[in-house]
DOPAMAR-81301 format. One record per residue: residue in one letter; y, z, x of N, C-alpha, C, CB in turn. Coordinates in steps of 0.001 Angstrom, whole numbers, plus 500000, padded with zeros to 6 digits. Atoms other than C-alpha are relative to their C-alpha. Glycine has a CB too. Layout:
DOPAMAR-81301
AYZXYZXYZXYZX ...
end
This chain:
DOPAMAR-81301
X500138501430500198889118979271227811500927499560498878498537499623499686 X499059500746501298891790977019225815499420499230499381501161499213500273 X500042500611501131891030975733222700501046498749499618500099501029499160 X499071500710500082892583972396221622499263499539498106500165498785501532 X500476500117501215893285972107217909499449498618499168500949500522499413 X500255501319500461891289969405215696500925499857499136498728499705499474 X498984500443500872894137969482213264501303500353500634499858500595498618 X499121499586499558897116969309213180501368498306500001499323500798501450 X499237500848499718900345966963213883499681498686501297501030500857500200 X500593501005498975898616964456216045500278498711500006498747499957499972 X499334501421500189900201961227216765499156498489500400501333500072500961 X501071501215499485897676958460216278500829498599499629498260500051499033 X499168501760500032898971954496217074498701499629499753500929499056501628 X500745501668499914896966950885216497499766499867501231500893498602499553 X499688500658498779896207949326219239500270498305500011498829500353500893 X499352501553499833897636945522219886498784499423498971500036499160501969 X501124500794500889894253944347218345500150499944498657498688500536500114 X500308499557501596894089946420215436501362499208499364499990502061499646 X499051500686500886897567945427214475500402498870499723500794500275500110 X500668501294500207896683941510215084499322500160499000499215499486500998 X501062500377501205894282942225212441500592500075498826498768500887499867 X499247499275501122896488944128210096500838498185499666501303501793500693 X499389500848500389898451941166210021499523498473499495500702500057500833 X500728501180500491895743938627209263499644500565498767498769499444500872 X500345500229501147895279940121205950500485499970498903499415500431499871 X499104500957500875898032938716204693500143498730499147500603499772500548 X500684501210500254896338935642205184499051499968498859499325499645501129 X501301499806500960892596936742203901500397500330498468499034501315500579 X500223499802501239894166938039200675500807498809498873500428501486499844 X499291501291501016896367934620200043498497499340499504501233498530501093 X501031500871500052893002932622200718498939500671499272499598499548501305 X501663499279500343890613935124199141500358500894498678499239501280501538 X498811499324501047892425935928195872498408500376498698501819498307499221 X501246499710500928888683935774193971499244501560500741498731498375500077 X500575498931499414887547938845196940500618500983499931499719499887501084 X499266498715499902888153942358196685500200500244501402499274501188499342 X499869499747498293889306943886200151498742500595500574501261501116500428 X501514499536499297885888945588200506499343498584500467498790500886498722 X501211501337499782884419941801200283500559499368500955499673498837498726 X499411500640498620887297940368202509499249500725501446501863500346500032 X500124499256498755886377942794205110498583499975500461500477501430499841 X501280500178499372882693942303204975499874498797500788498982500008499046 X499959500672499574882936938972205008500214498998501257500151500136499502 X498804500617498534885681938313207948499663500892500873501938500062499860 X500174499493499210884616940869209849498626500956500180501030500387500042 X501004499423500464881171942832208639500406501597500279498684499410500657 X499950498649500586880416946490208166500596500815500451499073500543499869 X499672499009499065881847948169211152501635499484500460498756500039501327 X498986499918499424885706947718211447500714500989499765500533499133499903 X499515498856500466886690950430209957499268501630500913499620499828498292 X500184498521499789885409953610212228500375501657499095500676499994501109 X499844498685500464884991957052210692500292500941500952498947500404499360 X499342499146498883887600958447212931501456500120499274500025499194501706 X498475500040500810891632959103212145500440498804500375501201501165500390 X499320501583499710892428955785213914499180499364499031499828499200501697 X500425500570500679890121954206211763500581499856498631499046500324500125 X499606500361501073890999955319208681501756499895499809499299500906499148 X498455500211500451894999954905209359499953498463500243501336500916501003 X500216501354500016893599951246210227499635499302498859499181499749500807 X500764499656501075891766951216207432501193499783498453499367501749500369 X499096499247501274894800952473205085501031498047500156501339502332500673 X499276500953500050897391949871207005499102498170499757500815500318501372 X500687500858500116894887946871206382500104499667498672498912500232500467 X500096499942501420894668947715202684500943499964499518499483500860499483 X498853500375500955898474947929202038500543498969500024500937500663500014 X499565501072499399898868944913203846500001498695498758499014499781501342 X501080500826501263896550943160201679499987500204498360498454500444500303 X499874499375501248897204945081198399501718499124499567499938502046500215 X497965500682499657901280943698199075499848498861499498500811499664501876 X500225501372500515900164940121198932499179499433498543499321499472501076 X500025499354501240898595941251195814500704499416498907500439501207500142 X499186499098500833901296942389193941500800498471499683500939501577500843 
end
């Protein structure tokens, strides 16, 4: 029986949605300059957009630099 490895070089994408979102929090962090990104994210979207999966947290990651950018 073949084994398929959980690690490893695995090429995870967005999907059209996720990266619609990524790009609205460009917006949320002009308009929401008093919220941290934990509070944007409850707020605009509640507890569950983030999955505890690898797509999640590379969603997760690109959401936060998005938002961290407009920041800066």
């Amino acid at each position: 029986m073949e084994t398929i490895p959980t690690n490893g070089d695995v090429n995870i994408e967005l999907t059209e949605a996720q990266i619609e979102i990524v790009g609205m929090f460009n917006d949320f962090s002009y308009e929401n300059q008093d919220l941290t990104f934990e509070e944007v994210v409850l707020k605009e979207f509640g507890p569950d957009l983030f999955p505890p999966t690898p797509q999640g947290r590379l969603f997760e990651k690109e959401c936060r630099e998005v938002f961290d950018r407009e920041r800066e």
